[in-house]
N, C-alpha and C positions, 0 to 999 in steps of 0.2 A: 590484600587490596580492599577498597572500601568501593559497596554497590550499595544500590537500594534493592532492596528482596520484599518477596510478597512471603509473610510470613503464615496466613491463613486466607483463604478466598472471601471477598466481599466485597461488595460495589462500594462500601463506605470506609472499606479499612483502609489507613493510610500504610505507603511501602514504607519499609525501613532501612535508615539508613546504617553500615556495623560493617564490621571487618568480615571478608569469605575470602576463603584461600585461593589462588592463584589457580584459573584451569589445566586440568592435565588436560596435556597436547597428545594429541592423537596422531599415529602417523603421516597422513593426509591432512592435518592442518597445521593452518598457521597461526601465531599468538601476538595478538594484534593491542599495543597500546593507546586506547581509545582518548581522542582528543576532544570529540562530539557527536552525541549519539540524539537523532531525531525522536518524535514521539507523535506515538500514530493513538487513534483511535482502539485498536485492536489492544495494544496496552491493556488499556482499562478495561474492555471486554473480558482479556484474558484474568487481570486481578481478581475480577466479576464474579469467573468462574461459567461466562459462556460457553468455554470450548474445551470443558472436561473430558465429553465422551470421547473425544477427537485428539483432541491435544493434555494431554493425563500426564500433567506437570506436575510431581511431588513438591512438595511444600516443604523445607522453603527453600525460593529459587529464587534467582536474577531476573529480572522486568527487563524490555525493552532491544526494539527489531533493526535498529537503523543504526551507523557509526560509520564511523571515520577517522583513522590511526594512522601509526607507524609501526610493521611488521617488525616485533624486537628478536624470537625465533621462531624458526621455521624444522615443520618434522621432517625428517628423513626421505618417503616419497615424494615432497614437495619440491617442484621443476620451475615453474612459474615465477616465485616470487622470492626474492631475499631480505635481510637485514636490513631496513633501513628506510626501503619500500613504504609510500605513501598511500593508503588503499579506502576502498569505501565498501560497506558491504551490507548486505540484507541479511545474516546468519540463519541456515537451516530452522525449521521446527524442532523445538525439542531439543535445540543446542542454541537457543537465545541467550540474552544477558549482556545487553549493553549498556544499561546503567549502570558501568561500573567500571575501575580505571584499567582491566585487561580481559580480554574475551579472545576466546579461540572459536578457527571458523576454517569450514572448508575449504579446502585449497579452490574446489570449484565453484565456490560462490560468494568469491573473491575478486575484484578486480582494483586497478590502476587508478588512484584519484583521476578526476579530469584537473588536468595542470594547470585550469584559469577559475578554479573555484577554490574559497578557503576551505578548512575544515567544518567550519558550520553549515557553511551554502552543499557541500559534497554529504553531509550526515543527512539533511533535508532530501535526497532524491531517492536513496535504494526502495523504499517499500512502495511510494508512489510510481515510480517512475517502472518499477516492475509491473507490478497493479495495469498499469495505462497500456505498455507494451503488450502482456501477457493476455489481455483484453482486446486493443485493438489489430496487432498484429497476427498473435497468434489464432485467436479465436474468431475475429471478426473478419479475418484477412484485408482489411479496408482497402481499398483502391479508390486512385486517384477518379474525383469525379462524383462520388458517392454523399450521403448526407447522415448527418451522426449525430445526436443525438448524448449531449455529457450535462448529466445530471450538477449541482452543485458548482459550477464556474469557478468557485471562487476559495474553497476547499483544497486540499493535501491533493490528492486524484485529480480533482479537476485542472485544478492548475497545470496542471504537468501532462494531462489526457488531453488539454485543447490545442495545447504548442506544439503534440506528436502529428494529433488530427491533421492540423493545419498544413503542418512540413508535410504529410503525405497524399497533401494536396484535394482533404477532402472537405465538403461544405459543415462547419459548425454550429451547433444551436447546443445552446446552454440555458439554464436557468441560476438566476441570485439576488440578492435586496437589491433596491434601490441605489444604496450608496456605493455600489460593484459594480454596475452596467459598464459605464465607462472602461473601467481598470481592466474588467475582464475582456470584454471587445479589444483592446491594448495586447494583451495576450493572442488575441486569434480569433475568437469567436466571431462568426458572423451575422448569428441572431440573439437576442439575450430576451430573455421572456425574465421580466421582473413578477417573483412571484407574490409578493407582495399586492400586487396590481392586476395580475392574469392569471389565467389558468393554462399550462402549461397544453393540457390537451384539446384546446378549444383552439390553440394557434398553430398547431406542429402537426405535420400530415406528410406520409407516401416517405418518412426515413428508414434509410438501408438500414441502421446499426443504431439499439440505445445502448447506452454505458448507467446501467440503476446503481445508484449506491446510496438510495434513501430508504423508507419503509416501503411497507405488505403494498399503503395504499396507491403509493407513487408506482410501485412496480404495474400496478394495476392499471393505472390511468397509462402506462409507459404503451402496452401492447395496442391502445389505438391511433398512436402517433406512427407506427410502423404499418409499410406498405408489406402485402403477401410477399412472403419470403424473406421478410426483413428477419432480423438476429436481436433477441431480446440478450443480454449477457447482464446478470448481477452479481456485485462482489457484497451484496449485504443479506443476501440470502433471499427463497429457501435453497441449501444445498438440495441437487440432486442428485440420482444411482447413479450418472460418472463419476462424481463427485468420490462417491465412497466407496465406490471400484477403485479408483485413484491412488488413494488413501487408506485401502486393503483393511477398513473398518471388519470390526465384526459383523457377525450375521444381525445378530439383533439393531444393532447402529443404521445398518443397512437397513432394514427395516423400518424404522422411524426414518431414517432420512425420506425414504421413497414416499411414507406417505405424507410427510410435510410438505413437500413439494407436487405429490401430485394436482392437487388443484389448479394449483399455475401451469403447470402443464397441459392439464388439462384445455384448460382454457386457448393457451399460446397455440394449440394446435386446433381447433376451430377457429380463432384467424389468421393459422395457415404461416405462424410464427416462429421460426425457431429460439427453444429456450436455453440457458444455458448457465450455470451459476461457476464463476472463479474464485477460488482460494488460491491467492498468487503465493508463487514458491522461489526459494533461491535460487538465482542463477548468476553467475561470474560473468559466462561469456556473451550475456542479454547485457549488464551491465557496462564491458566493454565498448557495444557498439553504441548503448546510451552516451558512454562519456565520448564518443567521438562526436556524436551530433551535439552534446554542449560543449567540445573543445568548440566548435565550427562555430559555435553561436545563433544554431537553429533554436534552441532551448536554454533557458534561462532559469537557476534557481528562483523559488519564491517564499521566504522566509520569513514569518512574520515577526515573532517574539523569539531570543536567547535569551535562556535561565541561564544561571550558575549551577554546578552541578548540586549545589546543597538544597535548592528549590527547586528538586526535581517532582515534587507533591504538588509542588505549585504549578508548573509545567503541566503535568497532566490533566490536572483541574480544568484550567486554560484550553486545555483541548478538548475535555469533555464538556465546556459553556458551549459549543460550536462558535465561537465569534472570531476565530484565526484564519487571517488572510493569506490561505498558503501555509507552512509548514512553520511547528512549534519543532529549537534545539535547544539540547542542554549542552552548557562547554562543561567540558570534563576536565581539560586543562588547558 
């Protein structure tokens, strides 16, 4: 099959693209031929070589978290899904590799396309759409009534984090340029602080829940827009010792993790904040109940650019300019 592979880590290396052999199938999964696989930021991170100690991916491997296929087989424990099977998926840590025209993935964190979105628009949701859940549901518990706080409006997360907010009935405040105010209020949002023009923490006060997924400084400005007991949750770091509990790091890993993060801890707990950093993980039957809320038409893909699978270099690029409104796809076929 033909992927693009990271052949040596470096933020400037380009992938490549070359023949790799067809995944062995594992008894618990299934072997999915990829029609369109999304491209996240994390990508380029991972080429980067950010998430070595963590994620200790041999060289050389398959790039990329997000797709959407047709299940051509399925392994032997596999109850859920058959031959033929339409699906969309976010693939485990460590068993990625959707850049390329077949990827195997676990049976459980796998689900059912949603039946009113193509393969492009369905490739664009698993990593966000986890990310936004795994954040606002799980760890924020948001309730109806409440005030939240989603960094970047108009971004892969955001996008997809303002129309969950919204459906669960909670008050929105975003941040994004100028030329996004509108589009993203369209979406859900009910405050839009241009930051261009403002400062985010001079207008936003006494919110239940942020969602960070900017830098150190943003995070930093973020703890005074939350009222005592508010929920600080970042997905762009610093990890902290849940984190690498979770993730059954080494001891020494653990160690640097704790103290990257103490500061901010530090800090979030003198104003009475809870902190909390997410590395969103697979899950099939998270994805399930997402594809029911965009059957219903509560959520809406938000797609901005389709590559060709052979400008998948370019793709990437394109997501690491930050100038993508919503989610970059590559069609594979």
């Amino acid at each position: 099959m033909q992927a693009f592979i990271v052949e040596r880590y470096g933020k400037k290396n380009a992938l490549k693209q070359t023949d790799m052999p067809t995944p062995e199938l594992r008894d618990d999964e299934v072997l999915v031929e990829i029609h369109a696989a999304g491209v996240n930021l994390i990508d380029s991170k991972i080429r980067g070589g950010e998430f070595k100690f963590i994620l200790p991916y041999r060289t050389p491997f398959v790039l990329g978290h997000d797709l959407a296929g047709v299940v051509t087989r399925v392994g032997p424990c596999v109850r859920q899904f058959k031959v033929g099977d339409e699906v969309y998926s976010r693939p485990d840590d460590l068993r990625i590799g959707t850049f390329a025209e077949m990827v195997a993935v676990k049976e459980d964190s796998l689900a059912l396309k949603p039946k009113n979105l193509t393969m492009e628009e369905a490739a664009s949701m698993p990593l966000v759409a986890l990310t936004a859940w795994q954040a606002l549901v799980e760890k924020a518990k948001l309730k109806k009534g409440q005030k939240v706080f989603i960094q970047a409006g108009s971004g892969g997360v955001g996008t997809f984090a303002i129309q969950l907010a919204r459906h669960m009935g909670a008050t929105v405040a975003t941040t994004t340029g100028t030329s996004n105010v509108a589009w993203v209020k369209d979406l859900g949002a009910d405050f839009v602080v241009d930051y261009k023009k403002e400062d985010f923490e001079k207008v936003l006060s006494g919110y239940d829940v942020v969602l960070n997924s900017q830098d150190g400084k943003t995070l930093a400005k973020s703890l005074n827009v939350l009222r005592t007991g508010g929920k600080l949750i970042t997905i762009s770091g610093p990890a902290d010792p849940a984190f690498a509990e979770e993730i059954k790091a080494p001891w020494f890993v653990r160690q640097v993790i704790g103290l990257l993060s103490l500061g901010t801890r530090r800090i979030a707990k003198r104003h009475g904040v809870e902190f909390s950093f997410l590395f969103m993980r697979a899950n099939g039957s998270q994805l399930k109940q997402i594809a029911s809320l965009i059957e219903s038409g509560a959520i809406r893909p938000v797609v901005d650019k389709v590559f060709p699978f052979a400008l998948t270099n370019e793709a990437l690029a394109y997501v690491e300019s930050g100038r993508a409104k919503g989610k970059v796809v590559i069609k594979v076929r």
